[in-house]
C-alpha positions in Angstrom: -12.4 -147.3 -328.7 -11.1 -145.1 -331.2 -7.8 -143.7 -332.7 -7.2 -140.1 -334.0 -5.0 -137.5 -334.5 -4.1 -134.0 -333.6 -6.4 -133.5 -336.6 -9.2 -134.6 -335.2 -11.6 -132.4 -332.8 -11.1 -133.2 -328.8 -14.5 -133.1 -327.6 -15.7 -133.0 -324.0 -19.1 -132.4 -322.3 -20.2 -128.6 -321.6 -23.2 -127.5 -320.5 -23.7 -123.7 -321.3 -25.7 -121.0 -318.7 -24.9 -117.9 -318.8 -25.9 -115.1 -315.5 -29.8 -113.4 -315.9 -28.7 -109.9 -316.0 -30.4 -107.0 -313.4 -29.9 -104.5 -316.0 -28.8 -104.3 -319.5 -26.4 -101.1 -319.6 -24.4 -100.9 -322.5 -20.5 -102.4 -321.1 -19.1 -98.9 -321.2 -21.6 -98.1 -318.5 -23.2 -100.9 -316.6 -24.3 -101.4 -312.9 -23.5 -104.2 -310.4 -25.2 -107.1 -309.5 -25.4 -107.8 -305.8 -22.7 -110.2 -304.5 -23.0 -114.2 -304.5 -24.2 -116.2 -301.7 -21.0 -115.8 -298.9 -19.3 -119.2 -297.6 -19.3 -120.4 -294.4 -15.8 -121.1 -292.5 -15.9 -124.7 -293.2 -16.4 -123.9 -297.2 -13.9 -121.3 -297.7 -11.3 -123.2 -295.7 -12.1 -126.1 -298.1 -12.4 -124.2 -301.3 -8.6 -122.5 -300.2 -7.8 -126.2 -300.3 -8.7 -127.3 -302.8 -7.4 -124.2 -305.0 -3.9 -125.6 -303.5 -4.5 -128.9 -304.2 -6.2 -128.6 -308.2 -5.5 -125.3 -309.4 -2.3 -123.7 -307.8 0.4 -125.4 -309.8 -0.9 -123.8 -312.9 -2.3 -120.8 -311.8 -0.1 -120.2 -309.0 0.1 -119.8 -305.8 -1.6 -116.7 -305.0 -3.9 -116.7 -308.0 -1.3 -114.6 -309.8 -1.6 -116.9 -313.2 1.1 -118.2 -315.8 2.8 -120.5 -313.4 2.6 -123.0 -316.2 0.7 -123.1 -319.3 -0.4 -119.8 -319.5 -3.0 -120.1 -317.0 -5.2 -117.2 -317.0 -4.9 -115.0 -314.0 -7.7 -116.0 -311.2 -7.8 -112.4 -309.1 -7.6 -110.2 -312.2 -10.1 -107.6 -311.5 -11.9 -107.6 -315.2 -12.1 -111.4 -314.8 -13.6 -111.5 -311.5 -15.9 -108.3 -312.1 -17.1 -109.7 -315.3 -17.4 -113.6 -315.0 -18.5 -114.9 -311.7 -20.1 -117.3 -311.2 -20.5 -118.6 -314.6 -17.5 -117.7 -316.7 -15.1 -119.1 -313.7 -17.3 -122.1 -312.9 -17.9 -124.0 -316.4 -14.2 -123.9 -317.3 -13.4 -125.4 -314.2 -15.9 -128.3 -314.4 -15.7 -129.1 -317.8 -12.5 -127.5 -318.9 -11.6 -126.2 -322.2 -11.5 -128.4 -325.6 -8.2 -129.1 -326.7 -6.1 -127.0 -323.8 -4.5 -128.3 -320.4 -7.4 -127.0 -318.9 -9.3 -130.7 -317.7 -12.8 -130.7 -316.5 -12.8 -131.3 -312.1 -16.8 -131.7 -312.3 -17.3 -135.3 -310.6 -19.6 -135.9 -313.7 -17.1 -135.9 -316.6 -14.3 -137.5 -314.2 -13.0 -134.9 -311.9 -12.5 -134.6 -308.1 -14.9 -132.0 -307.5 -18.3 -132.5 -306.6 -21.0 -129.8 -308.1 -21.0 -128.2 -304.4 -16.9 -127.6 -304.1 -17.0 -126.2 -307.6 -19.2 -123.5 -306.8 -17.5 -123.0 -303.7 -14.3 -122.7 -305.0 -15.6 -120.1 -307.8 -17.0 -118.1 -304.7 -14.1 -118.0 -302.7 -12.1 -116.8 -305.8 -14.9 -113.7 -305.8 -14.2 -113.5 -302.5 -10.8 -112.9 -302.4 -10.4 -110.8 -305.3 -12.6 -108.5 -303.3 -14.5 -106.6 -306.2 -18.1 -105.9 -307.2 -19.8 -107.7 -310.1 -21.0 -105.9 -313.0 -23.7 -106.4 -314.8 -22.7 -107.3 -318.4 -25.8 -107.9 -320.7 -26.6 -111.3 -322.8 -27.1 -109.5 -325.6 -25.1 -109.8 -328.8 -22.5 -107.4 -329.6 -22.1 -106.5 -333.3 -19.3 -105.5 -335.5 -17.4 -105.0 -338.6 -16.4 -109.2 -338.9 -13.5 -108.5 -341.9 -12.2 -105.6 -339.9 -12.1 -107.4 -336.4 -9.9 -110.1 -338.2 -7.8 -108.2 -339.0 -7.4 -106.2 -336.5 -7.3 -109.0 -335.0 -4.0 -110.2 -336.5 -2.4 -107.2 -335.7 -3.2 -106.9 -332.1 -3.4 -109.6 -330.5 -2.1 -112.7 -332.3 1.3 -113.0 -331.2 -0.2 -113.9 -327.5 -3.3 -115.9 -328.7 -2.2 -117.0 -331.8 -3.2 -116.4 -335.9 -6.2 -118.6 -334.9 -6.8 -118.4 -331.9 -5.2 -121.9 -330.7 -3.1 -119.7 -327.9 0.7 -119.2 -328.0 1.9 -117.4 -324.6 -2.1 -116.4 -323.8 -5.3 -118.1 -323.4 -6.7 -119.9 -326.5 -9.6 -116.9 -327.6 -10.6 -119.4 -330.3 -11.3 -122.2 -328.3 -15.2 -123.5 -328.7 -16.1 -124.1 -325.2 -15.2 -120.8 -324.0 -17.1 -119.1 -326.9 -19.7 -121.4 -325.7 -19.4 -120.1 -322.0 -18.7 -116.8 -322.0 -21.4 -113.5 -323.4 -20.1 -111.3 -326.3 -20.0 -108.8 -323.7 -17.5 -110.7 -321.3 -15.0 -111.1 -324.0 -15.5 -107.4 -324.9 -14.9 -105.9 -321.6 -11.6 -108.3 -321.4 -10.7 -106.3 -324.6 -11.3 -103.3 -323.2 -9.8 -103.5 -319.7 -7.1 -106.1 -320.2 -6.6 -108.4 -317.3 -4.6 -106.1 -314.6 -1.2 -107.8 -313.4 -1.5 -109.6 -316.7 0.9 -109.2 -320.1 -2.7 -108.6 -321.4 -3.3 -104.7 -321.8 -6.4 -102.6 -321.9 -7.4 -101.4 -325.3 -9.5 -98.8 -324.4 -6.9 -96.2 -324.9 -5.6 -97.7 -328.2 -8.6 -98.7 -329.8 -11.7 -97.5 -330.6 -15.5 -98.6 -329.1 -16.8 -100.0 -332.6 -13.4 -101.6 -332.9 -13.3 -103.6 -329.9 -17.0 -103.9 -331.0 -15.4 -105.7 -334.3 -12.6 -107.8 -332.5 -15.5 -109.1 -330.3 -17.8 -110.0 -333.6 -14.7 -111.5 -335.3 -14.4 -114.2 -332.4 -18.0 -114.7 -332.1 -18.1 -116.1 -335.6 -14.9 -118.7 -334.8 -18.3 -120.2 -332.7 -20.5 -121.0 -335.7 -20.9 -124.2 -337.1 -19.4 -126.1 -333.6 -21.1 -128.9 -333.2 -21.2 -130.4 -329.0 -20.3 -134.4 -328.9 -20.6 -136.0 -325.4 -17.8 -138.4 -324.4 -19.1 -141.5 -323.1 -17.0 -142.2 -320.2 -14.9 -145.3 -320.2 -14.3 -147.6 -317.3 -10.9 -147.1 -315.7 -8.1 -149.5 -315.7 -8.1 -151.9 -312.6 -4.2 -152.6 -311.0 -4.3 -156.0 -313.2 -3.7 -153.3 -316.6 -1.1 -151.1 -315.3 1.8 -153.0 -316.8 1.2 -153.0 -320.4 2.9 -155.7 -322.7 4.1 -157.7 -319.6 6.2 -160.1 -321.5 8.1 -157.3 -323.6 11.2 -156.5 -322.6 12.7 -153.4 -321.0 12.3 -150.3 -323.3 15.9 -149.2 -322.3 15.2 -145.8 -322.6 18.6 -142.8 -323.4 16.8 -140.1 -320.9 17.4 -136.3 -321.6 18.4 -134.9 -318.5 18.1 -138.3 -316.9 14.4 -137.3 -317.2 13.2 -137.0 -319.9 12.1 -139.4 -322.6 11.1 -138.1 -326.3 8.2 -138.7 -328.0 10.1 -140.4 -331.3 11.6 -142.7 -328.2 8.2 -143.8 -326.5 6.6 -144.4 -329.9 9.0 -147.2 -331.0 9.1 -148.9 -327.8 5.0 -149.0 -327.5 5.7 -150.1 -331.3 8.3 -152.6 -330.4 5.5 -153.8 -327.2 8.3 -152.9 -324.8 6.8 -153.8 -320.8 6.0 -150.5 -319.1 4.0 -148.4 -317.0 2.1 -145.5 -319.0 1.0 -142.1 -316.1 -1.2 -140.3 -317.4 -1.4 -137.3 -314.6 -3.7 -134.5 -316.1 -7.4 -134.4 -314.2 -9.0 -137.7 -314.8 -11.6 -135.9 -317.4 -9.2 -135.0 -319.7 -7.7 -138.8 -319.6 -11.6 -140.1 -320.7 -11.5 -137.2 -323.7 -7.7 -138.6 -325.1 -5.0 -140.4 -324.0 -2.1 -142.5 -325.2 -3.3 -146.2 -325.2 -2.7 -147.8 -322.2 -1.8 -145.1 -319.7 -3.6 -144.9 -315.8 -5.3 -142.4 -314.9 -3.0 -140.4 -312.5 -3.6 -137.2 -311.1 -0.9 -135.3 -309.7 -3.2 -134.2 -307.3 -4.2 -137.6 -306.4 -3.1 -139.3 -302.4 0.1 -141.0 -304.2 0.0 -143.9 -301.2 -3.4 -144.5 -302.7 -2.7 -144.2 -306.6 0.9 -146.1 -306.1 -0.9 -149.5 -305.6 -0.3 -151.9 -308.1 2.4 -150.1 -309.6 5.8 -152.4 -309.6 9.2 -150.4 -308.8 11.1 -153.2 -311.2 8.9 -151.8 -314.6 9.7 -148.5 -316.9 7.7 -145.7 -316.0 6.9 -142.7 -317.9 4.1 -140.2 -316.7 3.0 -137.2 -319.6 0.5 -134.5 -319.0 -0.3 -131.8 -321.1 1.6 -128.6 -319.8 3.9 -130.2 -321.3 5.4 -131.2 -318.5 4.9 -129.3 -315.2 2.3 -132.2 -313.5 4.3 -134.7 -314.9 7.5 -133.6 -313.6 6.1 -133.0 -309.9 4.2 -136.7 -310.2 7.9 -138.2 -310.9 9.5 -136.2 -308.5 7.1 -137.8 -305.5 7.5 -141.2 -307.2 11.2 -140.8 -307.0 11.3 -139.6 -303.0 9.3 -142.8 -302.6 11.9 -145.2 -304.2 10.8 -145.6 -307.6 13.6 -144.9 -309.8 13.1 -146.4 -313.1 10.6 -142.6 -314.1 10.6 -140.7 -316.7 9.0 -137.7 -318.0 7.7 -137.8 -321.9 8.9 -134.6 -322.9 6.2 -133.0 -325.4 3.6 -133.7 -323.5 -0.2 -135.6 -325.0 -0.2 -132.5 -327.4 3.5 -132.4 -328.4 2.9 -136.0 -329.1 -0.3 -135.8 -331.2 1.3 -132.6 -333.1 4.1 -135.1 -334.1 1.0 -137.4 -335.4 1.5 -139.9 -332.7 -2.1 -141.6 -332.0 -4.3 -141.2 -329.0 -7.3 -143.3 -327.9 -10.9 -141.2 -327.3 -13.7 -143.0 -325.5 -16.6 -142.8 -328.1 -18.7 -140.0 -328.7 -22.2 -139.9 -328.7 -23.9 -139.3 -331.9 -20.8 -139.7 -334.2 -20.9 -142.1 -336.8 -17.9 -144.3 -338.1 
């Protein structure tokens, strides 16, 4: 095992496919593919499930998106004309690098197996009800300078200067570059996302522009190298407490909470005795995560996950939101008697911003 920074690049496994086209119109005038395979009773009803259970505290309720950490909305209609199956389904199994977005994919840690993935990506078609277009493979070209900075001046303040994502999605972010066609990210330019702060530039901007936004992004791809995390075994209930003969970390709560990142530093410093939740998808956990923390999902059967856990020991549960899966994680430990929670405030990636260090499992084909 490994330390490293906020500096250094989060890498998870993705697989890219991308959907063989029946046509290749240009995007301003394209036809529609036929619709997916349909689910059965049984797999909707498990697929609405299992959208409640995984993806609802982030991207709401009803699919409506931004219910924490700027989760993309999941029934927009350019989103779900444009990107089913594939766009929807790798994100979901094997997350994005370096967002809250965790990989659910059995294989890299999840709690979905390869079956309930694509089921839940078809019942999101489903619902939203639309047809899907057929958006070509092929590469869409453009006037690089001029898309960066047009860039800059359109849509920066949601996605940020480079792309790293400030109140939107992160645009920049290799594994969706990786997963999604030029043409998918041109006709999300075009059309915006509908019920979205994200507006349609058709009207503002013109063809070869959107043409040279697209190009600009493409190139934030180029030179990305994929490193496979090689998954590390899980802690067993004899590891949960970690420096059992410390003492009591003592910790001055915000908002009898809500313990800073300064705070939980010194006393893993100092080898204070405590419990370390770590309650993002079990994926992300295996990709980075502050040493000594359990695997915890929120989503997880807490009667199940609570075993070996002592009531007498500091707890303090982090995910990366910053705190939304944290928070509700605590709030169920608390109904169930446990009282000496916390939340870390900054979450993993407030944390590793303030240069706090993180253990990876070890990546495949990297060299110390």
């Amino acid at each position: 095992m490994k330390y490293f920074s906020i500096t250094s690049a989060l890498s998870v496994v993705v697989a890219i496919f991308f959907i063989t086209p029946v046509s290749y119109a240009s995007s301003d005038e394209v036809g529609t593919l036929p619709p997916p395979r349909k689910l059965t009773t049984k797999q909707a009803e498990v697929a609405a499930a299992n959208y409640q259970k995984y993806c609802a505290l982030c991207h709401g309720e009803d699919r409506q998106g931004h219910a924490n950490d700027h989760a993309p909305s999941l029934r927009s209609k350019s989103l779900l004309e444009s990107g089913v199956p594939h766009a929807i389904l790798r994100p979901m199994q094997y997350g994005r690098v370096g967002t809250a977005m965790g990989g659910y994919l059995d294989e890299v840690g999840g709690p979905m197996t390869l079956d309930e993935t694509w089921d839940l990506t078809y019942w999101l078609f489903e619902q939203a009800g639309y047809d899907r277009l057929a958006l070509t493979t092929n590469p869409v070209h453009g006037d690089i300078p001029r898309g960066e900075l047009l860039y800059q001046q359109e849509c920066s303040t949601c996605h940020g200067k480079e792309g790293e994502g400030v109140t939107a999605p992160a645009l920049g972010n290799q594994s969706a570059l990786a997963h999604n066609t030029d043409e998918f990210i041109r006709h999300a330019i075009q059309n915006g996302r509908q019920d979205t702060p994200m507006q349609a530039f058709k009207d503002k901007l013109s063809s070869q522009d959107i043409n040279s936004i697209t190009a600009f992004l493409r190139s934030k791809a180029l030179g990305w190298q994929d490193n496979t995390t090689i998954l590390r075994a899980l802690p067993t209930p004899d590891e949960y407490v970690i420096n059992k003969q410390g003492t009591d970390p003592n910790f001055n709560l915000k908002d009898d909470m809500y313990v800073l990142s300064k705070d939980l530093h010194q006393a893993l410093t100092n080898k204070k005795k405590m419990v370390l939740l770590d309650t993002r998808v079990t994926s992300v956990w295996q990709t980075a995560h502050i040493e000594g923390s359990v695997p915890f999902p929120y989503y997880a059967d807490l009667d199940e996950t609570v075993k070996g856990i002592p009531k007498d020991v500091q707890i303090v549960a982090y995910c990366s939101c910053p705190r939304a899966a944290a928070d509700y994680t605590i709030n169920k430990l608390r109904a169930k008697g446990y009282t000496r929670t916390a939340v870390l405030w900054e979450g993993i990636f407030g944390w590793m911003q303030q240069g706090y260090p993180v253990m990876r499992g070890d990546i495949a084909g990297v060299q110390d």
